[in-house]
C-alpha positions in Angstrom: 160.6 -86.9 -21.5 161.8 -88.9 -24.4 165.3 -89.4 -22.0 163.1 -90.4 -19.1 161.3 -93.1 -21.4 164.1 -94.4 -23.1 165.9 -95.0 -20.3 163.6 -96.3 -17.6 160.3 -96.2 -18.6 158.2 -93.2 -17.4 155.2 -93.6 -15.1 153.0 -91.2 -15.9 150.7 -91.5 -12.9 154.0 -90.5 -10.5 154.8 -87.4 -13.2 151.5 -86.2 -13.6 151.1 -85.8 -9.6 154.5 -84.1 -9.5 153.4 -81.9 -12.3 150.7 -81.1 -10.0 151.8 -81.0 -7.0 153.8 -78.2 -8.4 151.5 -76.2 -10.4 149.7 -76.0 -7.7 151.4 -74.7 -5.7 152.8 -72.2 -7.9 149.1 -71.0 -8.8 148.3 -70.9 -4.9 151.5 -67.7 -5.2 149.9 -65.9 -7.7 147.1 -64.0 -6.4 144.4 -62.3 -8.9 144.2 -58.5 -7.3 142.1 -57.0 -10.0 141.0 -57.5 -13.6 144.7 -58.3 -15.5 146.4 -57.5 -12.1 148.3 -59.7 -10.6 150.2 -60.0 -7.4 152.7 -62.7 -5.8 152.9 -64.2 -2.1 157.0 -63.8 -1.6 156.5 -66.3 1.6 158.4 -69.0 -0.5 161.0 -66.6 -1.7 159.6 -66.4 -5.4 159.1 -63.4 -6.8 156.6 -62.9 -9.8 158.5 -63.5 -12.6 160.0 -66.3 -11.2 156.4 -67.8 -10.4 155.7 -67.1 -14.1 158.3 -68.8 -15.3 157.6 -71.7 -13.7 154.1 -72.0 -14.8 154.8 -71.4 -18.3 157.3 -74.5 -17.8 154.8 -76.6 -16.2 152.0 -75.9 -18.6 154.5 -76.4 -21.3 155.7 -80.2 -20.0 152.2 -80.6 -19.3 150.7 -79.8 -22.6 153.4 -82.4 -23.8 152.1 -85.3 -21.7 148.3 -84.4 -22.4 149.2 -85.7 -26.1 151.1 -88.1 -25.7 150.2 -91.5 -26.8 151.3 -93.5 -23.9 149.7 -90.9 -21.6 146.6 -91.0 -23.1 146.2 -94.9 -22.5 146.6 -94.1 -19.3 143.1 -94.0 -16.5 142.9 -90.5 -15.3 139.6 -90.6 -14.2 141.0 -90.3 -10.6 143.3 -87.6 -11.0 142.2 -84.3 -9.6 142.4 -82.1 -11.2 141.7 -83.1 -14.8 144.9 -83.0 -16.3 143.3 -81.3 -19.1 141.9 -78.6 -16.3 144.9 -77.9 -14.9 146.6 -77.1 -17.8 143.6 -75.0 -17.9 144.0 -73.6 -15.1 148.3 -73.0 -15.8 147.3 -71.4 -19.4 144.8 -68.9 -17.7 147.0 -67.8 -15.2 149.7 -67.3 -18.0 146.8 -65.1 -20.0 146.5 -63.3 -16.9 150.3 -62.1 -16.6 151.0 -61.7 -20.2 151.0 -58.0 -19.9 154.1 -58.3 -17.5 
């Protein structure tokens, strides 16, 4: 993030609906099967882990922009979700595969 700013400014309306577009469709793979089970859609060609990874890297990035100063200037009262749900939404499904 600090490389994207530095060198070109970052617009964190675009990166926040790239974020999104691909947590959610990362969260749409992983399918709650029972209480702590989990299972994942291999119709993309991602297996589990691999969806789990990219999650945790998502909510990670994500949890970074949710702070940051410049972000936080920023009118999100038209993003949906929340960005604050969504990460939300990334950490509970990362709760949910701990076990793994």
């Amino acid at each position: 993030m600090v490389i994207m700013k530095s060198c070109s400014g970052i617009n964190f309306e675009e990166f926040y609906q790239f974020l999104k577009v691909i947590a959610e469709r990362r969260l749409l793979l992983v399918k709650k099967i029972g209480p702590g089970e989990l299972q994942c859609s291999e119709d993309f060609g991602l297996g589990l882990q691999h969806t789990i990874f990219d999650i945790s890297r998502i909510a990670e990035v994500l949890a970074s922009v949710v702070v940051n100063p410049d972000f936080q200037r920023v009118d999100t009262s038209r993003f949906l979700p929340q960005p604050e749900d969504l990460l939300q939404q990334l950490q509970e499904a990362l709760a949910t595969t701990e076990p793994l």
